[in-house]
N, C-alpha and C positions, 0 to 999 in steps of 0.2 A: 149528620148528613154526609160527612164528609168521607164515611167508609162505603156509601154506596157508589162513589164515583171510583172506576178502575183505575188502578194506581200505574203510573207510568210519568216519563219526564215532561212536565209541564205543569203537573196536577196544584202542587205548591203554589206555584203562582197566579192558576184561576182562581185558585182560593183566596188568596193576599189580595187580588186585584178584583174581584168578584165580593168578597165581604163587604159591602158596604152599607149606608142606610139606603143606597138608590135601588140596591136590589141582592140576590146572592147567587151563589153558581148553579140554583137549581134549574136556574131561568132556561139553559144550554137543554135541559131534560125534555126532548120529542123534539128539538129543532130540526135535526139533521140535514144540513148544508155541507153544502159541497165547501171546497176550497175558497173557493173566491165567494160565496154566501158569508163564509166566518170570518175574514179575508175582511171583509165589507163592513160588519157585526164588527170587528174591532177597531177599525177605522171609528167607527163612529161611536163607541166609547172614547177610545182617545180623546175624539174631540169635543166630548162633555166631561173631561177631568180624570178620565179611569190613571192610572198611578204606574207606571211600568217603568224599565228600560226596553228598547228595542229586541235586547236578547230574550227578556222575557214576555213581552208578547208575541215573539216567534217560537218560542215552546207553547206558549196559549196555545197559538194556532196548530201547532204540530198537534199538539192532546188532543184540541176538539175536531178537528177530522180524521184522526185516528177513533176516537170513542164516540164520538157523535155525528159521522159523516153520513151521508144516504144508506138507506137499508142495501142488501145486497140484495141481488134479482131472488135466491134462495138462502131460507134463513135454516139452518141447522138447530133442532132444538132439542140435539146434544152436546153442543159446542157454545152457545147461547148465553151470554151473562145474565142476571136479571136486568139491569141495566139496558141489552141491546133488544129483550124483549118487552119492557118498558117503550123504547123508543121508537122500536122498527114495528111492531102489534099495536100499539097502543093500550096495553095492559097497564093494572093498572100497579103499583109497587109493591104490593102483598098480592097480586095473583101473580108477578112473577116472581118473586120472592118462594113462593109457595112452589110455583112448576121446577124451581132451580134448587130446594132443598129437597123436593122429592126425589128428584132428577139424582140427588148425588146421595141419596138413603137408599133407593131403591134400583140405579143403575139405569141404564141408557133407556129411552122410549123405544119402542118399535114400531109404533103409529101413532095418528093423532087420535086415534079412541082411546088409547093409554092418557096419553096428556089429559083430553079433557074430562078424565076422569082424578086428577087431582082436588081434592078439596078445595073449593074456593076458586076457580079458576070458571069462566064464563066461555061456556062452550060457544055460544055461539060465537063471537068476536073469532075463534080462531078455527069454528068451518067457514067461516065467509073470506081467510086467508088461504084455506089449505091447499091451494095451488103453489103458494109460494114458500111451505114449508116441509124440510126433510128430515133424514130422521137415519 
């Protein structure tokens, strides 16, 4: 699990402080919260037990608004991790799995008729976004 989350400083210690039996870091997957949302979210792990030093829950928080903060107004889906089409589409992990290995076998999209002609990938879900995706 731990390779689908984008790697960057913090990532280690959602992990360390996220492993538990109470739950794991997949939990972060489609939240996206602003600052003071994750801000909030960790306060109150803290205060049922979560496990940290201060520095490192201010990396948590640095990673999870950087990789899991609000979608943007336009999502680019040639720039698009599987990951932030995961969270920001609501797709589902093997269809964006699938649009981000096409995507890098086959070279940039030029429309969304290309996308949703990727195998496995549910067209409909992403004509009821296509206002809010570029290319």
């Amino acid at each position: 699990m731990e390779d689908e989350f984008p790697d960057g400083p913090g990532k280690a210690q959602l992990f360390q402080s996220c492993n538990t039996v109470c739950h794991t870091p997949e939990n972060v997957i489609g939240r996206a919260q602003d600052t003071d949302g994750w801000n909030e979210t960790l306060n109150k792990m803290i205060g049922i037990g979560a496990q940290g030093t201060e520095e490192d829950f201010n990396a948590i928080l640095t990673y999870l608004v950087t990789n899991f903060g609000p979608p943007p107004a336009k999502i680019n889906m040639n720039k698009a991790t599987a990951m932030n089409l995961r969270n920001w589409l609501g797709l589902s992990e093997k269809q964006a799995s699938a649009i981000v290995a096409y995507r890098t076998k086959n070279g940039d999209f030029k429309s969304l008729d290309e996308v949703e002609k990727v195998p496995g990938v549910n067209a409909a879900v992403l004509d009821s976004q296509k206002d809010r995706l570029t290319f």
